[in-house]
BAFI-3210 file (N, C-alpha, C; in Angstrom, 3 decimals, decimal comma, padded with zeros to 6 digits):
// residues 282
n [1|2|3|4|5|6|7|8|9|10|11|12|13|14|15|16|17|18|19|20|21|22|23|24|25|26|27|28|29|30|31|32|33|34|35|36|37|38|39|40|41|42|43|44|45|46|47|48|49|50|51|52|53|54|55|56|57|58|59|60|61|62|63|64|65|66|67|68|69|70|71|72|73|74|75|76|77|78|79|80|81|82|83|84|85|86|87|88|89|90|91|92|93|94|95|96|97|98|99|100|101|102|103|104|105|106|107|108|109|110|111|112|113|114|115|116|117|118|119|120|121|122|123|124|125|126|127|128|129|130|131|132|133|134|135|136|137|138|139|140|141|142|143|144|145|146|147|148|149|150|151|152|153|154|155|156|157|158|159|160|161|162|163|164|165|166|167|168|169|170|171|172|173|174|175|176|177|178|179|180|181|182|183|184|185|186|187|188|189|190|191|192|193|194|195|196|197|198|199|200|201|202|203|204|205|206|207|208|209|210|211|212|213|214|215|216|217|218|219|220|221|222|223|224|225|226|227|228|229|230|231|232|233|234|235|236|237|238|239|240|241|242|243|244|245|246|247|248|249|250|251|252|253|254|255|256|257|258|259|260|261|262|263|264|265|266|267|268|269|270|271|272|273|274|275|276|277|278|279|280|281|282]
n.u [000,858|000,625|001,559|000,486|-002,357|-001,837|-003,368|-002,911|-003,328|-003,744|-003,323|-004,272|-003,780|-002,166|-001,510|000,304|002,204|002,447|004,029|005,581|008,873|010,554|009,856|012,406|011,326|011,099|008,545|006,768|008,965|008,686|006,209|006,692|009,067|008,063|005,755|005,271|003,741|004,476|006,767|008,077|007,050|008,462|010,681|009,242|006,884|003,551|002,313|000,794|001,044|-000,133|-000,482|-000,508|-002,242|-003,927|-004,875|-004,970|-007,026|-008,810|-008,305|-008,860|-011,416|-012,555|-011,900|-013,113|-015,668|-015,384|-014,492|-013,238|-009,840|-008,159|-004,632|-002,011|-003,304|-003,581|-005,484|-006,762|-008,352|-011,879|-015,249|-017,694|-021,118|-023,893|-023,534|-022,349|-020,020|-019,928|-018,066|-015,114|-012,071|-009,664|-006,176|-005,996|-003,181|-002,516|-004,887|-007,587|-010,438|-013,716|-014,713|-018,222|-019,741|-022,246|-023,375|-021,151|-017,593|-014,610|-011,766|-008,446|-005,498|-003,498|-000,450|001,178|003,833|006,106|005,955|007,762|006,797|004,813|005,626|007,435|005,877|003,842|004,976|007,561|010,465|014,287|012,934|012,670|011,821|013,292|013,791|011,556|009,995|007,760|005,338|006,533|004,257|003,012|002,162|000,066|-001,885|-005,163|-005,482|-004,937|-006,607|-008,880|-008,893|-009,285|-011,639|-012,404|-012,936|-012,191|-008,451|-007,042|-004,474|-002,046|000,578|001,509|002,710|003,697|006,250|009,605|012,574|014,569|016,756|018,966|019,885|021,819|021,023|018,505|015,031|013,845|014,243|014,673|012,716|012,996|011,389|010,791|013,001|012,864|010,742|011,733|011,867|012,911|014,622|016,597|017,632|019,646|022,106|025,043|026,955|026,704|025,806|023,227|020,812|017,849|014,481|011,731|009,495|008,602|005,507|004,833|003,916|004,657|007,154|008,476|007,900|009,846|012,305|015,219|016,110|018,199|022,131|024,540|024,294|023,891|021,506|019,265|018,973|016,709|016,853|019,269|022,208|023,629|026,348|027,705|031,094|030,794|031,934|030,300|028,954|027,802|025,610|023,747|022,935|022,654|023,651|026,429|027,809|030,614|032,708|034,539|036,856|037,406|038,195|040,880|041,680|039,158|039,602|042,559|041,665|039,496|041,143|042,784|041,302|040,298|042,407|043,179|041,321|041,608|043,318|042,403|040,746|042,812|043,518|041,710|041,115|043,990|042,824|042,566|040,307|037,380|036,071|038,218|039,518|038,340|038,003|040,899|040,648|039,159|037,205|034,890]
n.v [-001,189|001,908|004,654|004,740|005,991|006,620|005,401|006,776|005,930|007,084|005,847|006,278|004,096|001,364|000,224|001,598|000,144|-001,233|-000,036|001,392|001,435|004,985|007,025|008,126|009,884|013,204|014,761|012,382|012,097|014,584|014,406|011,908|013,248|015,535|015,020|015,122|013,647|011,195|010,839|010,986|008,994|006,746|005,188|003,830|004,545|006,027|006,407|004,509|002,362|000,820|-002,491|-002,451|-000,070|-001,252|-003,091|-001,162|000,288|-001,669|-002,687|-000,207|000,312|-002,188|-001,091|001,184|000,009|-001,798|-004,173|-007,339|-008,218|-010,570|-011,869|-014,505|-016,651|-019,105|-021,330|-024,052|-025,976|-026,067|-026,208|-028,138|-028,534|-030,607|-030,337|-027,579|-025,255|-023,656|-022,979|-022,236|-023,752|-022,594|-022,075|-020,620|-018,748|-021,125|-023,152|-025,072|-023,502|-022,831|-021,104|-019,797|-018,982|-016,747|-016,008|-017,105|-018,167|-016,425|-016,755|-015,652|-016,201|-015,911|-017,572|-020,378|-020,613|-020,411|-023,354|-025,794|-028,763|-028,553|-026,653|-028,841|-030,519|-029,037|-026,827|-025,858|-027,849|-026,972|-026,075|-023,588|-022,477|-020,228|-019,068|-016,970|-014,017|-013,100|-012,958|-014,258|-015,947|-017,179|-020,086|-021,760|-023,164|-021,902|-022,913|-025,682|-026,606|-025,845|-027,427|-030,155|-030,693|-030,863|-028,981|-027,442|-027,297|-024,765|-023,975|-024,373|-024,932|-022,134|-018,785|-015,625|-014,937|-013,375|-011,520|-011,680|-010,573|-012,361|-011,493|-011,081|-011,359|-011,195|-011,768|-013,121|-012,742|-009,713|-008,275|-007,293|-004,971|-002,638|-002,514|-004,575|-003,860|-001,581|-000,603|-002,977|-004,092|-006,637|-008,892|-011,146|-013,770|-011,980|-013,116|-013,983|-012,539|-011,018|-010,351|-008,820|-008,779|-008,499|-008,800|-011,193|-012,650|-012,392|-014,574|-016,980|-017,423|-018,844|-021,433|-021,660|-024,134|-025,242|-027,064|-027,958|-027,677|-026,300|-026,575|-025,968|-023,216|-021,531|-018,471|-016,030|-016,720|-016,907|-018,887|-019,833|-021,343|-022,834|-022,137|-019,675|-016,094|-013,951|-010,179|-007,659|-004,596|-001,310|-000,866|-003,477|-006,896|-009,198|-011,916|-013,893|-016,186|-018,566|-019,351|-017,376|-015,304|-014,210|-012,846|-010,739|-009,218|-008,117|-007,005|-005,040|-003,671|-002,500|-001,001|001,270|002,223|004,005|005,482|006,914|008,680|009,618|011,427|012,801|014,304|016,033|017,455|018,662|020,741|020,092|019,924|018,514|016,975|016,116|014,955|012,965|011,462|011,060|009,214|007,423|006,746|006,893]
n.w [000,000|-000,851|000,495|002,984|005,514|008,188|011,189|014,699|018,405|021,107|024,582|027,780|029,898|031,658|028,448|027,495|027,855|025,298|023,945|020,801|019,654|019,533|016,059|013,712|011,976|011,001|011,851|012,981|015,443|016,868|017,751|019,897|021,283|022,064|023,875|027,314|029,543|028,485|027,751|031,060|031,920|030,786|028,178|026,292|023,508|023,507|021,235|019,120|015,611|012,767|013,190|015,651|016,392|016,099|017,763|020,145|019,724|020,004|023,080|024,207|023,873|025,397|027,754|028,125|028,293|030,663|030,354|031,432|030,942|030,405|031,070|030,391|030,153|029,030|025,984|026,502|025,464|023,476|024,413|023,642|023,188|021,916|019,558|019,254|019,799|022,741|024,913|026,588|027,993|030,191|031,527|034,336|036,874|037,614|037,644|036,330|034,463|033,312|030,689|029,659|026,668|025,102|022,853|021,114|020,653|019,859|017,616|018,196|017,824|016,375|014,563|014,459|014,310|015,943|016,685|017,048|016,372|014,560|012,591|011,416|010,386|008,805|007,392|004,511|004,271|004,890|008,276|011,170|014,137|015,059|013,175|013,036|012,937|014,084|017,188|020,230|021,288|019,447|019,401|018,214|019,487|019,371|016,823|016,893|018,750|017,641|015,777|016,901|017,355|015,438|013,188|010,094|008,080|006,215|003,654|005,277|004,821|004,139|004,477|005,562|004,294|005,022|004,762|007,642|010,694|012,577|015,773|018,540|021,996|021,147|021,781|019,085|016,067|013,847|011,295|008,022|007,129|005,566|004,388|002,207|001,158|-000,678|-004,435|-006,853|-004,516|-003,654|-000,972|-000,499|001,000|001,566|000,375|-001,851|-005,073|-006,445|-008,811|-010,219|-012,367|-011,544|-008,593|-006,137|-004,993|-001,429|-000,094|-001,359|-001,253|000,701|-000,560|-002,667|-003,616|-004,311|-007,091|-008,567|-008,293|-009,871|-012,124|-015,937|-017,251|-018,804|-019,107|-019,722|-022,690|-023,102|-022,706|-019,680|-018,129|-015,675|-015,002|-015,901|-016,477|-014,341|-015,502|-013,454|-013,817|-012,762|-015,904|-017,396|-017,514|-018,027|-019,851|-019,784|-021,005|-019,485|-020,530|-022,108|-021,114|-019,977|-022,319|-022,744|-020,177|-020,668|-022,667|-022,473|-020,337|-021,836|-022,959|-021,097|-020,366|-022,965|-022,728|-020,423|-021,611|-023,548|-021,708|-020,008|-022,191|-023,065|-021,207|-020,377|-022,586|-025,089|-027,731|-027,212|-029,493|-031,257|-029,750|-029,526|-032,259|-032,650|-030,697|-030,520|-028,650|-026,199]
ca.u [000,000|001,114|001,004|-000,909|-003,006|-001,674|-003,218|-002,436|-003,708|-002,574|-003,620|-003,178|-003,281|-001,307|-001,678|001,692|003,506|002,813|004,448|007,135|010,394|009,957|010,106|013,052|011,126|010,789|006,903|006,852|009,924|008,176|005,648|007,322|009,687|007,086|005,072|006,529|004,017|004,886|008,553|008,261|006,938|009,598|011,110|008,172|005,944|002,468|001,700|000,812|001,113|-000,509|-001,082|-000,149|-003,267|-005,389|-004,915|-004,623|-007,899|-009,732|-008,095|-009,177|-012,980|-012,861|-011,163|-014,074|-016,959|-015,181|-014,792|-011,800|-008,853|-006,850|-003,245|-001,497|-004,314|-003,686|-006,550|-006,315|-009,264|-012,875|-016,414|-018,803|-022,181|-024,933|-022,858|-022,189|-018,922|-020,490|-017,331|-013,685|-011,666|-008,513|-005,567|-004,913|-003,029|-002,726|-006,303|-008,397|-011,592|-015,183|-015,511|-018,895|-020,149|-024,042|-023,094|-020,029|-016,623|-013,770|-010,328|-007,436|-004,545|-002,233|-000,421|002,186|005,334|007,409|005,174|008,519|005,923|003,866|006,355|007,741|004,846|002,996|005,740|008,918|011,918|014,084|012,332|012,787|011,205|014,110|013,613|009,955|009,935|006,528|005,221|006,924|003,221|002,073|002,102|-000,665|-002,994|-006,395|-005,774|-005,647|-008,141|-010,201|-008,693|-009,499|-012,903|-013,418|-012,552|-011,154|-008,111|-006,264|-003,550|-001,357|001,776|001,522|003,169|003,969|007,398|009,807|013,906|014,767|017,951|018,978|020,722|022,315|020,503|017,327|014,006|013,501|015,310|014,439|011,623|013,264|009,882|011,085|014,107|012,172|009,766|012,265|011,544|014,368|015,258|016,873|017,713|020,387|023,398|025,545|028,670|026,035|025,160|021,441|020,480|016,892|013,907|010,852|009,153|007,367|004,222|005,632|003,575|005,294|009,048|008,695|007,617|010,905|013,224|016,404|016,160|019,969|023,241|025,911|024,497|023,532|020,254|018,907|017,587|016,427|017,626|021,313|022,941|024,775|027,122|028,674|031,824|030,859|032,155|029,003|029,817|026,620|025,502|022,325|023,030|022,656|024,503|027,179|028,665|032,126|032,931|035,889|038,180|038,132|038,211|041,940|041,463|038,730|040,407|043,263|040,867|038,847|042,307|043,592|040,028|039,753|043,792|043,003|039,842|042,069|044,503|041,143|040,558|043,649|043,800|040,595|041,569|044,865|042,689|042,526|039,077|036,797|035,487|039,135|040,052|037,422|038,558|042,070|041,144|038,058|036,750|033,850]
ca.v [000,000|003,258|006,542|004,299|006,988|006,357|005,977|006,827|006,144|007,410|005,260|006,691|003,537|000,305|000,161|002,027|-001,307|-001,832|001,041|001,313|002,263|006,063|006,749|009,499|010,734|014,639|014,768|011,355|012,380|015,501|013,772|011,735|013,776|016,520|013,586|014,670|012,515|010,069|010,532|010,960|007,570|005,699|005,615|003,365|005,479|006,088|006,430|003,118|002,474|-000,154|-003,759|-002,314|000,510|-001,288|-003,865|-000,347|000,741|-002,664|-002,564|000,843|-000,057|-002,641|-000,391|002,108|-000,992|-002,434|-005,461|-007,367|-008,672|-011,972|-012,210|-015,352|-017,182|-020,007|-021,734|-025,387|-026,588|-026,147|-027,375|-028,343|-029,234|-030,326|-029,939|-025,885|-024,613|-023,033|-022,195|-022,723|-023,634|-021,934|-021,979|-019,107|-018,913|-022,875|-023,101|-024,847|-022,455|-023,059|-019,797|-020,503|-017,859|-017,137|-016,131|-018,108|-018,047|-015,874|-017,567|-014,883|-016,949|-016,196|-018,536|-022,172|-020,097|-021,097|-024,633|-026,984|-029,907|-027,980|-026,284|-029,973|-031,002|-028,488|-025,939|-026,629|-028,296|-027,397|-024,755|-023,659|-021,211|-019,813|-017,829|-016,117|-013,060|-013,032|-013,158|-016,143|-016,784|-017,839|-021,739|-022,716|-023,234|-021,866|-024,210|-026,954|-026,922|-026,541|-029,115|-031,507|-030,763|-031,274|-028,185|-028,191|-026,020|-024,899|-023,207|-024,643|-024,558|-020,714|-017,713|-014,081|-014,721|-011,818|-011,819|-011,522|-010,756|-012,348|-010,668|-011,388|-010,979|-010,475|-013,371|-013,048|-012,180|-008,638|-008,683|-006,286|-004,275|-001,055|-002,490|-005,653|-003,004|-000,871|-001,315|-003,289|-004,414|-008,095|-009,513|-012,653|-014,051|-010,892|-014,045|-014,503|-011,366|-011,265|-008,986|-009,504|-007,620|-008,451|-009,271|-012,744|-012,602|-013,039|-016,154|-018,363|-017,798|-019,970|-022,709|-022,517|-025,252|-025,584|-028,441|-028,465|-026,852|-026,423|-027,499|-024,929|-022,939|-020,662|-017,133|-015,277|-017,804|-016,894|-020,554|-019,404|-022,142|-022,870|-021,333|-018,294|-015,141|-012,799|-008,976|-006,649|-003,287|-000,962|-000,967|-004,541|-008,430|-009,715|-013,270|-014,201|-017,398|-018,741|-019,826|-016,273|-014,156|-013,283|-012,179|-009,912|-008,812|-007,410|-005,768|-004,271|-002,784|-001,326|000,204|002,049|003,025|004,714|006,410|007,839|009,460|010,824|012,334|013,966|014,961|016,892|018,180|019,468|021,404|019,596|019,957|016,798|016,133|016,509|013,966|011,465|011,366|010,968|007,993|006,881|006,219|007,188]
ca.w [000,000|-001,112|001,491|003,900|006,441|009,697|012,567|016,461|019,269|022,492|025,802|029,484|031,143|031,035|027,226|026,949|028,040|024,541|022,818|019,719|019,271|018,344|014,794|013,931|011,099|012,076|012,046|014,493|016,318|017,505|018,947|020,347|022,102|022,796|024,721|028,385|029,957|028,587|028,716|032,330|032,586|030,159|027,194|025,007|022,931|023,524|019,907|018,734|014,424|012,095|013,736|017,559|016,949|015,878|019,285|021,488|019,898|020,741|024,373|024,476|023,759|026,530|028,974|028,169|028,526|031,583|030,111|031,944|030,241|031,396|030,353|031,219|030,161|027,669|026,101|026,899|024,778|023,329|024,887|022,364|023,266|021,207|017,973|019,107|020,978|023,990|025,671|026,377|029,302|029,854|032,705|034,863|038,032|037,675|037,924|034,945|034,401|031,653|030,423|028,943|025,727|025,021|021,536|020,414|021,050|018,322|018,380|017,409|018,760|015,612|014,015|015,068|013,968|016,970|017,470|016,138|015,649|013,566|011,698|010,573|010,258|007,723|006,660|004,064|005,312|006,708|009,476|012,248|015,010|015,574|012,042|012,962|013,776|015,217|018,382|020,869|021,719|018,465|019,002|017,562|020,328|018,676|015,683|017,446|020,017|016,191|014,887|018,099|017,609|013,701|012,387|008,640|007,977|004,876|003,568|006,502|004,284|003,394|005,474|005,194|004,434|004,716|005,412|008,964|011,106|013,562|016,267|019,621|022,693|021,293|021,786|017,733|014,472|013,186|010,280|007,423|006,726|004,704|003,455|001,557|000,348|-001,843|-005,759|-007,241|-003,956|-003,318|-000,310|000,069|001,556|001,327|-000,314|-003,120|-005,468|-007,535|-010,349|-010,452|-012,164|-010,636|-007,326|-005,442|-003,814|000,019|000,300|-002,471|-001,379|001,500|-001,156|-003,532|-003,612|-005,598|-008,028|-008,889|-008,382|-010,975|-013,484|-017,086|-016,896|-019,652|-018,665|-020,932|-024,080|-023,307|-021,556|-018,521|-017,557|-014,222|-015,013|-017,056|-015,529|-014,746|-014,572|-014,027|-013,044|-013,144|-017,233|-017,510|-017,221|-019,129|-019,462|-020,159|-021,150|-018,804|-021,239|-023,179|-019,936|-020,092|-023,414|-022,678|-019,680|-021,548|-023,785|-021,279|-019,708|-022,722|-023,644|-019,791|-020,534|-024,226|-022,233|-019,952|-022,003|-023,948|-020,516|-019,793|-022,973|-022,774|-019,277|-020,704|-023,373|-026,278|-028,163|-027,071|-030,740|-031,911|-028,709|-029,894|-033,893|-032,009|-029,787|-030,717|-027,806|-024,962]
c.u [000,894|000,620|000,182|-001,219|-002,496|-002,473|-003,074|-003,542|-003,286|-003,478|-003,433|-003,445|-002,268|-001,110|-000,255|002,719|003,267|003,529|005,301|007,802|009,570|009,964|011,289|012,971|011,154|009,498|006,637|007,954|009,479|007,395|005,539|008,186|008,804|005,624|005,490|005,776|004,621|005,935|008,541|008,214|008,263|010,138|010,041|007,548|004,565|001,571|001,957|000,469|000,631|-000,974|-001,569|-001,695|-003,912|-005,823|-005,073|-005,899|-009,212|-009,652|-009,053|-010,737|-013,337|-012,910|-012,822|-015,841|-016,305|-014,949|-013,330|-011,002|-008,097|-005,735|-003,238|-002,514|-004,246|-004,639|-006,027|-007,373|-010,851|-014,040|-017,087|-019,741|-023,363|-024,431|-022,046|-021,206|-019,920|-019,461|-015,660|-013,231|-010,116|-007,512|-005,145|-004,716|-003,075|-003,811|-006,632|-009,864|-012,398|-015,471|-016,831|-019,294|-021,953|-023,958|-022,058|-018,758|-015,622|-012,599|-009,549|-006,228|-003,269|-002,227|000,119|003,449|006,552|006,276|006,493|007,841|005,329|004,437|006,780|006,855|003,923|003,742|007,157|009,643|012,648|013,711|012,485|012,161|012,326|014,759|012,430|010,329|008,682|006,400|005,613|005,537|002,495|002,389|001,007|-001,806|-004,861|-006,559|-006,143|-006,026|-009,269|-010,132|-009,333|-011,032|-014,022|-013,137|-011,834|-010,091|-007,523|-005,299|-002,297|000,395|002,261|001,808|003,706|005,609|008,463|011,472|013,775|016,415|018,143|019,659|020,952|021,632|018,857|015,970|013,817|014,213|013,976|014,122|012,393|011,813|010,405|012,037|013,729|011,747|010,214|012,138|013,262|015,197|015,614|018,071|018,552|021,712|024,308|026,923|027,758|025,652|024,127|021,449|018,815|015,806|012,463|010,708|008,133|006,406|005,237|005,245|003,739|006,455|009,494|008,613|008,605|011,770|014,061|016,559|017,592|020,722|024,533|025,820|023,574|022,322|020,233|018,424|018,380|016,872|018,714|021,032|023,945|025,300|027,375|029,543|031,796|031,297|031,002|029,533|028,567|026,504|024,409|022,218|022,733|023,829|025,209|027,507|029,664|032,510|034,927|036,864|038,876|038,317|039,781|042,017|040,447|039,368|041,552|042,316|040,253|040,198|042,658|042,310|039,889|041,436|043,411|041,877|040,645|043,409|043,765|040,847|041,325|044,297|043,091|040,696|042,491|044,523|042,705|040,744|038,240|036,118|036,883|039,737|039,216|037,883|039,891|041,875|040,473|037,189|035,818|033,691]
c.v [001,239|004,456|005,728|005,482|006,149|006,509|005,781|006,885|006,263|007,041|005,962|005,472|002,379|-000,125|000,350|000,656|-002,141|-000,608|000,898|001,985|003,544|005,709|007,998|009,429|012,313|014,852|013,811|011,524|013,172|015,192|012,407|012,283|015,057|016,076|013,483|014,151|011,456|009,842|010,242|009,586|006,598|006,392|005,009|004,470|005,280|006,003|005,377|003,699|001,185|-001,606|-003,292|-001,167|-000,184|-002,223|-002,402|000,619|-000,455|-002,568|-001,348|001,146|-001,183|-002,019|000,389|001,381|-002,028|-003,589|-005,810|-008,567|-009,917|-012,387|-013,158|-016,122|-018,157|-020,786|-022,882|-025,727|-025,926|-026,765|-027,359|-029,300|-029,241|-029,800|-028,114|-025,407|-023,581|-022,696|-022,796|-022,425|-023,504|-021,893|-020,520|-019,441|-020,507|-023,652|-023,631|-024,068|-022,253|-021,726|-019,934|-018,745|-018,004|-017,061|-017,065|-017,351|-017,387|-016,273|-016,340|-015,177|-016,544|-017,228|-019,552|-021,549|-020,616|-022,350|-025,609|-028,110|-029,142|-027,417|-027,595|-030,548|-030,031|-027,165|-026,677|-026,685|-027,558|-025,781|-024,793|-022,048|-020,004|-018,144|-016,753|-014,816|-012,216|-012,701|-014,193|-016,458|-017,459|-019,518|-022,376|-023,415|-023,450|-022,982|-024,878|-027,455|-026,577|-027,617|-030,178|-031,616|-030,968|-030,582|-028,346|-026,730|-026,346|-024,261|-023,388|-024,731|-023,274|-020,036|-016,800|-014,295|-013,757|-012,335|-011,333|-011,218|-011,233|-012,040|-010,941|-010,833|-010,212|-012,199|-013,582|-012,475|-010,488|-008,795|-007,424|-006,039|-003,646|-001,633|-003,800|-004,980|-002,132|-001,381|-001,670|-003,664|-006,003|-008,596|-010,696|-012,576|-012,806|-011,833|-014,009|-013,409|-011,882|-010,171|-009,737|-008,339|-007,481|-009,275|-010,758|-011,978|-013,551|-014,114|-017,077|-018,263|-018,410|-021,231|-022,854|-023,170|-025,537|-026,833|-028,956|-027,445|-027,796|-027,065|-026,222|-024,516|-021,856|-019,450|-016,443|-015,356|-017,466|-018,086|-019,368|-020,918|-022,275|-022,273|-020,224|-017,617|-014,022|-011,311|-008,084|-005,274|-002,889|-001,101|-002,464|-006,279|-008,736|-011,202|-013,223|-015,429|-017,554|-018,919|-018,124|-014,809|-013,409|-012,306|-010,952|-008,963|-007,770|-006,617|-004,667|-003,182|-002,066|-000,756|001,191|002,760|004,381|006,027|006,990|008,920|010,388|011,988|013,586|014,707|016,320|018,093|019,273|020,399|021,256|019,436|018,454|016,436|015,749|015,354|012,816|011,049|010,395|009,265|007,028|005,987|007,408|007,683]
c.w [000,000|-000,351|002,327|005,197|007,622|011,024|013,621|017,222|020,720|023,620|027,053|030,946|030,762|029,736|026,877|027,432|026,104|023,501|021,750|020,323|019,154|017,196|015,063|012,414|012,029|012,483|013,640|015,661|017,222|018,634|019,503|021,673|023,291|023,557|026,022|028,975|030,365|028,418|030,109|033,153|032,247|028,881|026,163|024,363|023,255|022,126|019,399|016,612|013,773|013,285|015,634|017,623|016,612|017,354|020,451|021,007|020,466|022,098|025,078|024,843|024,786|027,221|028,973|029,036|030,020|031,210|030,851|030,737|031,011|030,105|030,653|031,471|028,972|027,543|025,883|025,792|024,468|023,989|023,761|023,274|021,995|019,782|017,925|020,158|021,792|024,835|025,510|027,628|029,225|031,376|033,161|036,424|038,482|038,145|036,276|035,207|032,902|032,149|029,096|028,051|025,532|024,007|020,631|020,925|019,863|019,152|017,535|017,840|017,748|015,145|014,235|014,225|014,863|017,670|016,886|015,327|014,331|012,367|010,592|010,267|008,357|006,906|005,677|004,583|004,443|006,922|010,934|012,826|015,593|014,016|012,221|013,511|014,493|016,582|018,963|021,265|020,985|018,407|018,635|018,165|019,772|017,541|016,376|018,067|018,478|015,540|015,923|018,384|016,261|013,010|011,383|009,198|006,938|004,989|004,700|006,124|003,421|004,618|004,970|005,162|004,228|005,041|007,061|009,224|012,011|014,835|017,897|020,832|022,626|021,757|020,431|016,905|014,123|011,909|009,289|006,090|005,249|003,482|001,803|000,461|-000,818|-003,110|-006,057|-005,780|-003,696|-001,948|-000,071|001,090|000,827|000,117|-001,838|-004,000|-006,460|-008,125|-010,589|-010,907|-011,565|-009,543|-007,522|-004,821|-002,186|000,242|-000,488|-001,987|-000,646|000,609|-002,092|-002,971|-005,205|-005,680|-008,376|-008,866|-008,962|-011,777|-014,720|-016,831|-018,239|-019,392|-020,138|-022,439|-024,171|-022,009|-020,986|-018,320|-016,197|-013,602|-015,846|-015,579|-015,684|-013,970|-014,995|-013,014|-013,403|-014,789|-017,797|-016,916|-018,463|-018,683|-020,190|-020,395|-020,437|-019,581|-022,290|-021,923|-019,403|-021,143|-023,371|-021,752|-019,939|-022,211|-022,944|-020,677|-020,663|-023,032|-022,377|-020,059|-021,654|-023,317|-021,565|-020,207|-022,740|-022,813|-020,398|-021,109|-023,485|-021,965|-019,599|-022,318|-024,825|-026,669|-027,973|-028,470|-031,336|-031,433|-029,572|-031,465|-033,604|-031,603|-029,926|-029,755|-026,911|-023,897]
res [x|x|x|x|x|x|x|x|x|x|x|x|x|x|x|x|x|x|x|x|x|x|x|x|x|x|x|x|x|x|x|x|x|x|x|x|x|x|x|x|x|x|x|x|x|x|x|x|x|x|x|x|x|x|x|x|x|x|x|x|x|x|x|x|x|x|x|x|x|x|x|x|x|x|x|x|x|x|x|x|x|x|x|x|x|x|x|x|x|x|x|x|x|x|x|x|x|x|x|x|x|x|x|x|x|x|x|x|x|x|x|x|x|x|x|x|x|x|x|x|x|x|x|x|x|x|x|x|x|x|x|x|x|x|x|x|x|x|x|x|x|x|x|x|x|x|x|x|x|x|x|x|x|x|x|x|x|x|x|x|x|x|x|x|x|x|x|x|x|x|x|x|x|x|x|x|x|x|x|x|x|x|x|x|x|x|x|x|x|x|x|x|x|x|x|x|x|x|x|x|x|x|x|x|x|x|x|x|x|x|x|x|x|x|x|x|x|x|x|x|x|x|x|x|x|x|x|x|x|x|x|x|x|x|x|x|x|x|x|x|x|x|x|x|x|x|x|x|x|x|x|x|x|x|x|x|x|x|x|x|x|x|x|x|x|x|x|x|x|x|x|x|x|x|x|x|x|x|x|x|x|x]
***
């Protein structure tokens, strides 16, 4: 989404235990900084953005309706009577507890990102939880207290896949949002370089799998080899065939030599159409 409308919502009670980072745009920085509240309290932000407002305007609409909230509340299972979930019993305080519904019950548990079983189970090998950069609470819970009760599900080998970092002392690898998002941007092993011109849909790139290495491939009806030498830049890709790559080499050197004697020949006042006749070169 292009220019997405932002919006904030600013909490004044426990809500701010969920705040961001600032931003240090100048607009968000401002307020931010000009927030002495809520400096006074910490350093989080009060101004919640995309997924976090839209949770700190639901909270917000309890808070208002009294409704109470239980953290630290995992749901252990489904009741079903009479063919119709009627409630769900859940541990808190090492207590089990039937919280029964008059309307029905809504499961928003996320997704089995850090469930290991589940991962080997219904994602491509190999995976691991130790790539998500989710929430650590998404195990998978809500599924399968649906599944244990009949529920179909689909799509169970599809996910928002995105690069990550992962970084020392944190609980999760760092999700690269912004940097993903640049046009023409690509993403790998920094040892490996790509030249690529269009984009995946994020939910297929978990599903490729390399069929073979080192062996000929065709793009774009030129054969690349194994050992070709590839040399590219924003202007395009070249290949080199290994066996003639001294030979170009040399050529290449004496054509960037000739160019720079065009240069300083220019430099030292010599007419540049007069230079080019001269050198015949670019």
């Amino acid at each position: 989404m292009h220019n997405p409308e932002i919006m904030w919502t600013t909490l004044e009670d426990s809500l701010c235990e969920l705040g961001e980072s600032p931003f240090w745009h100048p607009e968000e920085s401002s307020l931010y900084w000009l927030d002495i509240p809520g400096r006074l309290r910490g350093r989080r932000n009060r101004y919640l953005t995309m997924g976090s407002a839209l949770i700190g305007r639901l909270r917000h609409s309890l808070n208002d309706r009294k409704v109470p909230v239980w953290l630290q509340s995992p749901l252990v299972e489904l009741i079903v009577e009479n063919g119709r979930v009627r409630g769900a019993v859940v541990e808190r305080a090492g207590r089990r507890m039937l919280i029964e519904a008059r309307k029905g019950v809504v499961m928003g548990a996320g997704g089995f990102e850090h469930n290991r079983e589940m991962r080997e189970r219904y994602l491509p090998s190999p995976t691991s939880a130790d790539w998500s950069a989710s929430s650590t609470g998404n195990t998978g819970d809500a599924i399968r207290a649906g599944m244990a009760i009949g529920g179909a599900v689909s799509l169970m080998d599809r996910a928002w896949w995105i690069p990550v970092i992962c970084a020392p002392g944190v609980d999760r690898p760092w999700a690269l949002f912004a940097e993903r998002s640049s046009p023409g941007q690509v993403i790998v092993d920094q040892r490996f370089p790509v030249f690529a011109r269009f984009a995946t849909p994020i939910d297929i790139v978990g599903a490729w799998r390399a069929e073979a290495f080192g062996d000929p491939v065709v793009i774009g009806g030129q054969l690349v080899r194994p050992d070709d030498l590839v040399l590219a830049d924003r202007d395009g890709v070249i290949l080199i065939d290994s066996s003639a790559a001294e030979d170009v080499v040399a050529a290449a050197e004496a054509k960037m030599a000739t160019e720079g004697e065009m240069v300083r020949a220019i430099r030292a006042g010599v007419d540049p159409q007069e230079a080019y006749m001269k050198y015949r070169v670019f």
